[in-house]
ChimeraX commands (.cxc) that place a marker at each C-alpha (Angstrom):
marker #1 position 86.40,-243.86,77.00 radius 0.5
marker #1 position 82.81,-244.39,76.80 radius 0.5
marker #1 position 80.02,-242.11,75.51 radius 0.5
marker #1 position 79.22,-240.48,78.75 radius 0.5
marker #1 position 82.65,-238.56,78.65 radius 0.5
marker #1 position 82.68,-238.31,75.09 radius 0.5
marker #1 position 78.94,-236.12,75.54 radius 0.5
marker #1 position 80.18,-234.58,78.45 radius 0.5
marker #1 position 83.24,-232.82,76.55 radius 0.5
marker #1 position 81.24,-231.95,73.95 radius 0.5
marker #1 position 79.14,-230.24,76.07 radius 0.5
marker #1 position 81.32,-228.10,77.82 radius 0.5
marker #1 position 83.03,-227.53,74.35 radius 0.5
marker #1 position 79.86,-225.68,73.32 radius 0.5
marker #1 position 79.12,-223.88,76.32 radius 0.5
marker #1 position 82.94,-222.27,76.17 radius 0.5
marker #1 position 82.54,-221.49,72.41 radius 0.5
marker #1 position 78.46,-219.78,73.68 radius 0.5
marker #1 position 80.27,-218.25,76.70 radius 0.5
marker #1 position 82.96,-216.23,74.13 radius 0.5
marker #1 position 80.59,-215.40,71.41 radius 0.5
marker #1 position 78.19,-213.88,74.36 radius 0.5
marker #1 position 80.88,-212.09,76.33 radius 0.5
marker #1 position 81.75,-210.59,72.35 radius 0.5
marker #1 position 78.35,-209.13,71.85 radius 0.5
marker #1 position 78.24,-207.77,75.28 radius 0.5
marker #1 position 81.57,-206.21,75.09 radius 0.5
marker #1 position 80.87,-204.59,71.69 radius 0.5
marker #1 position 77.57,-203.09,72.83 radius 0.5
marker #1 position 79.32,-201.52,75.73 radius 0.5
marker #1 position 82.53,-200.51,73.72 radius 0.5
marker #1 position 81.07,-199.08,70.26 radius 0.5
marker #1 position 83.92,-197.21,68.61 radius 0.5
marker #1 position 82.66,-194.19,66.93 radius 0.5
marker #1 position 84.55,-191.98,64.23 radius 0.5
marker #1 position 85.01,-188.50,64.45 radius 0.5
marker #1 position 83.71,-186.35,62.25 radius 0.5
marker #1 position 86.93,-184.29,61.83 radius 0.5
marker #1 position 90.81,-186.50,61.94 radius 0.5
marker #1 position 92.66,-185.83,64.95 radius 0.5
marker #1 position 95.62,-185.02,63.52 radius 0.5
marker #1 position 95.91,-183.65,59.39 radius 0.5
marker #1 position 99.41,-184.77,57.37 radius 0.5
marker #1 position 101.28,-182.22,56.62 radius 0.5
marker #1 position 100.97,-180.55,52.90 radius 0.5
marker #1 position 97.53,-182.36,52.01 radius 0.5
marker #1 position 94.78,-179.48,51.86 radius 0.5
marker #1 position 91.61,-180.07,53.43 radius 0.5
marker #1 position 88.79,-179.66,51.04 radius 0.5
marker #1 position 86.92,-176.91,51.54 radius 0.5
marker #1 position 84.12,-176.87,48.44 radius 0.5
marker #1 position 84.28,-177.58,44.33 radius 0.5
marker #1 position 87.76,-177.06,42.67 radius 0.5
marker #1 position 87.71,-173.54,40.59 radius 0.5
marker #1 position 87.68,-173.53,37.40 radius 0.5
marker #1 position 91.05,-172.70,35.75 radius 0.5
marker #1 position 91.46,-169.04,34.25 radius 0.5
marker #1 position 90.63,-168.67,30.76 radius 0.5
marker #1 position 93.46,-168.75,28.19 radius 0.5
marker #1 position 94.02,-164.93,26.65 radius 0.5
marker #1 position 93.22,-164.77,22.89 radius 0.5
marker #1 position 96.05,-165.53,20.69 radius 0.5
marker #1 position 96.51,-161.88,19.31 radius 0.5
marker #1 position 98.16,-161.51,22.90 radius 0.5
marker #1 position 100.49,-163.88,22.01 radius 0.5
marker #1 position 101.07,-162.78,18.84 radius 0.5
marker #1 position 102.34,-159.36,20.22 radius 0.5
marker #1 position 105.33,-160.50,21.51 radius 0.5
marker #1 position 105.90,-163.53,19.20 radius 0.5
marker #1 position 109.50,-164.71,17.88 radius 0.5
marker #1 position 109.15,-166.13,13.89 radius 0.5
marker #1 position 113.06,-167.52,14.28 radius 0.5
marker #1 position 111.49,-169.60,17.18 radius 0.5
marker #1 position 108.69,-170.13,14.96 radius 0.5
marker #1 position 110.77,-171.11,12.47 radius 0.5
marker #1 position 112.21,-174.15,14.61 radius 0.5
marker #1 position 108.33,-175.23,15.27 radius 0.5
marker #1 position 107.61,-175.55,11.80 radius 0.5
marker #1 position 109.89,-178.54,11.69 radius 0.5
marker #1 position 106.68,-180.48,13.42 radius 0.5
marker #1 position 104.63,-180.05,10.23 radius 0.5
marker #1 position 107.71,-180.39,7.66 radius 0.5
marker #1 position 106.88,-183.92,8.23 radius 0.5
marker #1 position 103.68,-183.48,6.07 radius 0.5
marker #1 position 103.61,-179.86,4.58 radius 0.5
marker #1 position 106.03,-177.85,2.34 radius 0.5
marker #1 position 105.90,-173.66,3.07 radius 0.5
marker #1 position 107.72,-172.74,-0.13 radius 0.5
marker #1 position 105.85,-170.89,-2.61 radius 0.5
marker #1 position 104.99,-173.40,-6.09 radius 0.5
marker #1 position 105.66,-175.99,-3.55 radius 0.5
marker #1 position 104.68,-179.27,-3.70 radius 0.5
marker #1 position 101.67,-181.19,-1.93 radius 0.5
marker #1 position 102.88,-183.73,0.78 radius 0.5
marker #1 position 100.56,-185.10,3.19 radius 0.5
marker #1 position 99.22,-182.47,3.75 radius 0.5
marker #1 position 98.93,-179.33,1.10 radius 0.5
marker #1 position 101.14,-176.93,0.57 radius 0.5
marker #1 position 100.68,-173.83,3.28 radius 0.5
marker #1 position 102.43,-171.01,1.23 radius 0.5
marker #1 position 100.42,-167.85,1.99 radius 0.5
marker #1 position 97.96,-169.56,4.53 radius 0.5
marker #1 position 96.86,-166.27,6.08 radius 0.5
marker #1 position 93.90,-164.91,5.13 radius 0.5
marker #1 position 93.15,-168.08,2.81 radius 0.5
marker #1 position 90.13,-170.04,3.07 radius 0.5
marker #1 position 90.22,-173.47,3.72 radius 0.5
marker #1 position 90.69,-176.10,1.45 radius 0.5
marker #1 position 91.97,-173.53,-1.03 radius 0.5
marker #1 position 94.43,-175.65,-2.59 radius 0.5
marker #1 position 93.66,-176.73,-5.46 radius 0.5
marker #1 position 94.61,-180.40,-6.44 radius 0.5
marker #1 position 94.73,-181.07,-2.86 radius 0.5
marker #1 position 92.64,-184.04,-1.63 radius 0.5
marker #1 position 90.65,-182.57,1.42 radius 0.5
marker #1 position 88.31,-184.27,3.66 radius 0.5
marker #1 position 84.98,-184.37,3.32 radius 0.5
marker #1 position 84.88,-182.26,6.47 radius 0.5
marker #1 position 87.65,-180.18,5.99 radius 0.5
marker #1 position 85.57,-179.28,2.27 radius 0.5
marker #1 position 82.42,-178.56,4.49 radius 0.5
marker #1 position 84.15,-175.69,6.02 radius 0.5
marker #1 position 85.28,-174.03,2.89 radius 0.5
marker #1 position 83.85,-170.59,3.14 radius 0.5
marker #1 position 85.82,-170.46,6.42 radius 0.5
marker #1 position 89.17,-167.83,6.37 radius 0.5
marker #1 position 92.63,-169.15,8.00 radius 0.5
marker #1 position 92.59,-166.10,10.67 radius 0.5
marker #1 position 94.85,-165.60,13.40 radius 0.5
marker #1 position 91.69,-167.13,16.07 radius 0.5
marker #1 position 91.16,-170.21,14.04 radius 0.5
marker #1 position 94.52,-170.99,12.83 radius 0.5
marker #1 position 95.69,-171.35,16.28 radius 0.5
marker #1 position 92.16,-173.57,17.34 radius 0.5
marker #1 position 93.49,-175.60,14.51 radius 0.5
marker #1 position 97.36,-176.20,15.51 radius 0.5
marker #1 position 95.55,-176.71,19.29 radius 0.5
marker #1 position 93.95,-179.67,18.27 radius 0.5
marker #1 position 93.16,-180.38,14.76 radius 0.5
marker #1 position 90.68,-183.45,15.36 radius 0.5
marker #1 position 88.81,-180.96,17.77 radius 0.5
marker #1 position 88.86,-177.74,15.44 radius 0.5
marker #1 position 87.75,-179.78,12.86 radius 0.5
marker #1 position 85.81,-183.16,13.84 radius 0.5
marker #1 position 86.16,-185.88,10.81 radius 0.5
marker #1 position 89.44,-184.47,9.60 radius 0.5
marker #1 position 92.79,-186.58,7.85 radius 0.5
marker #1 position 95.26,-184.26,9.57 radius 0.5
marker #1 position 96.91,-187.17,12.51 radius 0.5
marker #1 position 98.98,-184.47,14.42 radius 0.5
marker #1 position 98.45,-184.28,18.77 radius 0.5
marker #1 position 98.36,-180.35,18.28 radius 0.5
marker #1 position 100.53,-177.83,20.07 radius 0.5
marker #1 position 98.91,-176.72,23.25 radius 0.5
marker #1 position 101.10,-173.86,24.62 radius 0.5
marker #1 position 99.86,-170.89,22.71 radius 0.5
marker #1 position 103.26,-168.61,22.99 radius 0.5
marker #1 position 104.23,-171.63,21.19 radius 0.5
marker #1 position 101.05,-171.60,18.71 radius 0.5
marker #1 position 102.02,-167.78,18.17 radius 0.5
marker #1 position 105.24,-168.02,17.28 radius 0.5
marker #1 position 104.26,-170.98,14.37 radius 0.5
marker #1 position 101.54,-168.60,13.22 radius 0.5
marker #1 position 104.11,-165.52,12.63 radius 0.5
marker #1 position 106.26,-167.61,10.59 radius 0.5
marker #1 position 103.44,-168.65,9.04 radius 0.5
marker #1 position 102.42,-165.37,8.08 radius 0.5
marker #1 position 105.95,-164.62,7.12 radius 0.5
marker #1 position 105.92,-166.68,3.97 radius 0.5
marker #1 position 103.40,-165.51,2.03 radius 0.5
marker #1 position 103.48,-162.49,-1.00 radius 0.5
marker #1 position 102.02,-160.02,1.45 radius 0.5
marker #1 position 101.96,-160.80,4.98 radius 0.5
marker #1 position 99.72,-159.42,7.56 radius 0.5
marker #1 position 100.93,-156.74,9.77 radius 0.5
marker #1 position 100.85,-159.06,13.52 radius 0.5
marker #1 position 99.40,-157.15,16.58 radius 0.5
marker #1 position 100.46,-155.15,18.87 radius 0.5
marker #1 position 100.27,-154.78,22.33 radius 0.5
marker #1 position 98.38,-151.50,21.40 radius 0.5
marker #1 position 96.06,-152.96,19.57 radius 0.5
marker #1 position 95.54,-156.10,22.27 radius 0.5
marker #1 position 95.38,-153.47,25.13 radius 0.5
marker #1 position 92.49,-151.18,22.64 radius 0.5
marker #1 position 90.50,-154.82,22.30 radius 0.5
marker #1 position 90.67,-155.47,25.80 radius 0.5
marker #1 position 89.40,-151.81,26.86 radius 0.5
marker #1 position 86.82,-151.74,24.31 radius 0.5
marker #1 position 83.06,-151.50,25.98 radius 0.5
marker #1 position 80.67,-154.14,24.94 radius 0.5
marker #1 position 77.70,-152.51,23.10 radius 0.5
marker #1 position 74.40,-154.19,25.01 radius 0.5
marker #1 position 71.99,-151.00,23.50 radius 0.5
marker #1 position 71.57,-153.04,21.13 radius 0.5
marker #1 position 71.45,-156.37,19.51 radius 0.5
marker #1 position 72.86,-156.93,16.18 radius 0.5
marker #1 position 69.30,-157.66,14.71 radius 0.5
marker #1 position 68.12,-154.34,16.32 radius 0.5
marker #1 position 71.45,-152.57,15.81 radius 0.5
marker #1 position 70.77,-153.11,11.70 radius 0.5
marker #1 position 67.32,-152.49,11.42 radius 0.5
marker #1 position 68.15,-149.10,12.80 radius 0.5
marker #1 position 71.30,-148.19,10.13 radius 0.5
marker #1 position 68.81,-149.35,7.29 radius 0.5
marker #1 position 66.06,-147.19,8.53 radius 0.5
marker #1 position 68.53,-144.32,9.20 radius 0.5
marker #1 position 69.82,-145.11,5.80 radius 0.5
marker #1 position 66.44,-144.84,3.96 radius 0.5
marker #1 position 65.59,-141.87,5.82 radius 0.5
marker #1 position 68.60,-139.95,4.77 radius 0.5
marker #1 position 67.72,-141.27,0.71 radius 0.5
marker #1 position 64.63,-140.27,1.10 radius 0.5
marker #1 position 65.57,-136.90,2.12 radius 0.5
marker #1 position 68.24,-136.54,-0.10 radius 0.5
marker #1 position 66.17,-137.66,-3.12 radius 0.5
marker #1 position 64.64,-134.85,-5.77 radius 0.5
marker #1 position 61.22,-134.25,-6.02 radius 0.5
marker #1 position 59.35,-135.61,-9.30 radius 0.5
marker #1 position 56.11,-134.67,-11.13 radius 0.5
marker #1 position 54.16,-137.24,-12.62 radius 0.5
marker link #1:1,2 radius 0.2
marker link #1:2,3 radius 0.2
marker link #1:3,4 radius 0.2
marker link #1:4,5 radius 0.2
marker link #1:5,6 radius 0.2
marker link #1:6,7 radius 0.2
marker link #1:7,8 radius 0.2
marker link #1:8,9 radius 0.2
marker link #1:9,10 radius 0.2
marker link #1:10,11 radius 0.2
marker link #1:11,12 radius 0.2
marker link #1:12,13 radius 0.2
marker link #1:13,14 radius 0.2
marker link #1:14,15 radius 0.2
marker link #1:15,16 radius 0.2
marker link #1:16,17 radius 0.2
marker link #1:17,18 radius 0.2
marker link #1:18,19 radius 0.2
marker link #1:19,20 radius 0.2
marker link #1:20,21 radius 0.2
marker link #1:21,22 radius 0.2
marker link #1:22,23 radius 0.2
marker link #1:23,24 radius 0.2
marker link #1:24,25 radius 0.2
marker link #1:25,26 radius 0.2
marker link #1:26,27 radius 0.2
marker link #1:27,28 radius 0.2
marker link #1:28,29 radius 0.2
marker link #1:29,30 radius 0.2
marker link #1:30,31 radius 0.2
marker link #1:31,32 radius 0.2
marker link #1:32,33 radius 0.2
marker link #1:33,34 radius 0.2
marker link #1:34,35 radius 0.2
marker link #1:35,36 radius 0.2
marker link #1:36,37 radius 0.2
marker link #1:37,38 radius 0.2
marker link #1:38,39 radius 0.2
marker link #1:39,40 radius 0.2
marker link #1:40,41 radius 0.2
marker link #1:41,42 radius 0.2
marker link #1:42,43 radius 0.2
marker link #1:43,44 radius 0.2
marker link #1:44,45 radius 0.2
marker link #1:45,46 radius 0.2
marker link #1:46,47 radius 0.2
marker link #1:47,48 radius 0.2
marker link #1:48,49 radius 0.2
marker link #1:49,50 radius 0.2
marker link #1:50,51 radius 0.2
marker link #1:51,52 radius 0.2
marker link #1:52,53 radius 0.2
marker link #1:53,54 radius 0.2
marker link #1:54,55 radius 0.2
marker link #1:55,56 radius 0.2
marker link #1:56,57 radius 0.2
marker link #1:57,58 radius 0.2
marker link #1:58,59 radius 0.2
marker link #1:59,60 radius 0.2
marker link #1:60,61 radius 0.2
marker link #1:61,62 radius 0.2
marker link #1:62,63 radius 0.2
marker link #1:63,64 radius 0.2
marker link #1:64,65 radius 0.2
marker link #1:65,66 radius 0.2
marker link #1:66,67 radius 0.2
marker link #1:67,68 radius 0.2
marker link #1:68,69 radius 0.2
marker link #1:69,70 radius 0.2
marker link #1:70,71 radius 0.2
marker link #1:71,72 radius 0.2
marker link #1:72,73 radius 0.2
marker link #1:73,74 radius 0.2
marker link #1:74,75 radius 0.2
marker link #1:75,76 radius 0.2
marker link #1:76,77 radius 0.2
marker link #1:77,78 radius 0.2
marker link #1:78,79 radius 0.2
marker link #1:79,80 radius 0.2
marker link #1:80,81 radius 0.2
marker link #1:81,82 radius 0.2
marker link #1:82,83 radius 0.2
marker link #1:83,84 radius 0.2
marker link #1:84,85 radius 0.2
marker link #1:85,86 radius 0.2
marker link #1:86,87 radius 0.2
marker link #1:87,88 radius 0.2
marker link #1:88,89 radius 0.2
marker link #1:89,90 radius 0.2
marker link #1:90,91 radius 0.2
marker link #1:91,92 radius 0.2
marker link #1:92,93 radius 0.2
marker link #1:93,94 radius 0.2
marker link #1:94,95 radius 0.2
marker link #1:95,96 radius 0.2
marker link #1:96,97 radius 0.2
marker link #1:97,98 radius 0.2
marker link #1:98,99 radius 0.2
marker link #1:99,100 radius 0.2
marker link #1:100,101 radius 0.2
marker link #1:101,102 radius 0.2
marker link #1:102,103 radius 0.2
marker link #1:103,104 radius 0.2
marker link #1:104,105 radius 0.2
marker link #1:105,106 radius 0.2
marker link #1:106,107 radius 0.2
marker link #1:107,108 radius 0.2
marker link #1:108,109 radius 0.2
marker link #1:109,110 radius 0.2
marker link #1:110,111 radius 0.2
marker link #1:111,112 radius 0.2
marker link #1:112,113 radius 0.2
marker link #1:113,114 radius 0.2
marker link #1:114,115 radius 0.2
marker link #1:115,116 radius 0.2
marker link #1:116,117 radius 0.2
marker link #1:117,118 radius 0.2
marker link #1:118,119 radius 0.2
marker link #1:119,120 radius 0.2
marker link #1:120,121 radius 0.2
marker link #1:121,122 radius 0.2
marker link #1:122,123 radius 0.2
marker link #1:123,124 radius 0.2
marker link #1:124,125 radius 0.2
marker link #1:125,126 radius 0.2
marker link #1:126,127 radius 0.2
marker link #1:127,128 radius 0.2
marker link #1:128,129 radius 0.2
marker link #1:129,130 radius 0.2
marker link #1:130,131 radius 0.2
marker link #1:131,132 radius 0.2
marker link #1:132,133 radius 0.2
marker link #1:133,134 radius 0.2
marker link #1:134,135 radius 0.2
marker link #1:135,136 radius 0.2
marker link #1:136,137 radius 0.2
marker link #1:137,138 radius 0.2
marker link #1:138,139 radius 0.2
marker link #1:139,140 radius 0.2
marker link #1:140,141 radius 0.2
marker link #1:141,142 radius 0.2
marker link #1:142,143 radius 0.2
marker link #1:143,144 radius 0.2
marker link #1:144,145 radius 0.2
marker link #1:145,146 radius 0.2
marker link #1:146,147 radius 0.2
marker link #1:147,148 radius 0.2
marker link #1:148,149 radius 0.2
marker link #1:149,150 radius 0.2
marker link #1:150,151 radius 0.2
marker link #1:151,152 radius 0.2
marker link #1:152,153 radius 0.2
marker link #1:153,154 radius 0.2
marker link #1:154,155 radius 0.2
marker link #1:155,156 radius 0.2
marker link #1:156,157 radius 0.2
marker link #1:157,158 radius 0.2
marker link #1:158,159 radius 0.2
marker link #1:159,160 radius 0.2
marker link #1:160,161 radius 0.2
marker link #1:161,162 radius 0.2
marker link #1:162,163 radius 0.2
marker link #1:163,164 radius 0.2
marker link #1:164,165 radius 0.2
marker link #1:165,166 radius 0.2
marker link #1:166,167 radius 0.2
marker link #1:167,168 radius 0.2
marker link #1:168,169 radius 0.2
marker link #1:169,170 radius 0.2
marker link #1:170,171 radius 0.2
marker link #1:171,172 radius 0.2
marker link #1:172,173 radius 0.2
marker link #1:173,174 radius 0.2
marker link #1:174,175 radius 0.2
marker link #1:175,176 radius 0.2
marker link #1:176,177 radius 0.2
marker link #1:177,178 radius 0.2
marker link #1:178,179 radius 0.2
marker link #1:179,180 radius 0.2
marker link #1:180,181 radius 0.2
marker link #1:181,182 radius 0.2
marker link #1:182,183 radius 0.2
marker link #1:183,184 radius 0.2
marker link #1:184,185 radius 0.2
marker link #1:185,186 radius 0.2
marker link #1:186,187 radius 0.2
marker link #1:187,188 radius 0.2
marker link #1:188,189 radius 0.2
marker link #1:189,190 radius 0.2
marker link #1:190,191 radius 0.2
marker link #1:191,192 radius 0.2
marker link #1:192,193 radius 0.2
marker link #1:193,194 radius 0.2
marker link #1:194,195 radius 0.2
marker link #1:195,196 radius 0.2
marker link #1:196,197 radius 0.2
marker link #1:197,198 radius 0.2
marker link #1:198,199 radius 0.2
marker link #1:199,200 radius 0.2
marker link #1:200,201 radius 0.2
marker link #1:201,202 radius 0.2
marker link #1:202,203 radius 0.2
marker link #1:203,204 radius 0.2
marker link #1:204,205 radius 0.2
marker link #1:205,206 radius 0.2
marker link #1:206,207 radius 0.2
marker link #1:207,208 radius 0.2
marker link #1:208,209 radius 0.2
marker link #1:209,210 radius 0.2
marker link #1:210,211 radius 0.2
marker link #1:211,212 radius 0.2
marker link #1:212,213 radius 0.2
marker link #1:213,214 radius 0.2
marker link #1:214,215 radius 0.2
marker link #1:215,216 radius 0.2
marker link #1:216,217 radius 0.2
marker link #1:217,218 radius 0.2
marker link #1:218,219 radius 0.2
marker link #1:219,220 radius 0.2
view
């Protein structure tokens, strides 16, 4: 075969491969898919967004919990910090200090006890019902910089029945509250009169006014 068929198969080669690739443009010009703004058809139990997801409720203060709080069940908890804590009064320090009479202590009370650095820094703090349970929560949280290596416990019935056997060993434990007394907190009106600032200037000038008053006269 000489070169004059060899050219002329070439050539129609390339016109067949021009002819598809302009029939391809032409046809996808004419036959533009478009997407619809809205599926034709929506899978069963997906949810269509509608807007931003709402925020979840906020968690009830732990005196609610405390109400109704079990210390037997409490009791069974406690077996999470056993690892690293003794509860018996005169105990002994483990890995963590002793936590005889916790309630109403401050923290790092124990003496002999090697605290962090930033559990020292928060000395003047009390072990209350509020930030006992922040603490079981999440310990590294609570406290940022602390030695305590425990995940936390982050159902709070579960926080409040720790906490009332807790209380429960100790010389004099604190009376736990009551529905009453959640229901009375809940109730109670905030006070926006005032602000605290303006709230005491007004008892100390109240309070001078009343010594003043109250005071004998004197002669010179």
């Amino acid at each position: 075969m000489d070169s004059f068929e060899w050219n002329k198969i070439a050539g129609w080669t390339l016109a067949g491969v021009l002819t598809v690739m302009g029939l391809s443009l032409v046809t996808g010009a004419m036959f533009t898919p478009e997407t619809p703004a809205k599926p034709g058809f929506i899978v069963e139990g997906v949810e269509e967004e509608s807007g931003p997801a709402e925020a979840a409720p906020a968690e009830k203060p732990i005196e609610f919990f405390l109400a109704s709080a079990n210390i037997a069940k409490g009791e069974a908890q406690f077996k999470k910090c056993a690892v690293c804590h003794t509860i018996d009064k005169g105990g002994a320090h483990g890995l963590g200090p002793n936590i005889y009479g916790i309630i109403g202590a401050h923290h790092a009370h124990e003496a002999g006890f090697a605290y962090s650095a930033a559990m020292q820094e928060t000395a003047g703090k009390t072990w209350d019902w509020d930030a006992l349970s922040h603490w079981i929560e999440d310990p590294k949280k609570y406290i940022p910089g602390n030695k305590m290596a425990f995940a936390g416990i982050k159902k709070p019935s579960d926080r409040a029945d720790l906490i009332a056997y807790l209380n429960s060993q100790s010389d004099s434990p604190k009376p736990l509250p009551t529905e009453a007394d959640v229901a009375a907190a809940e109730e109670a009106p905030a006070d926006t009169t005032a602000s605290g600032d303006e709230a005491a200037t007004d008892a100390a000038d109240a309070a001078a006014s009343d010594s003043a008053e109250a005071a004998p006269a004197t002669t010179a």
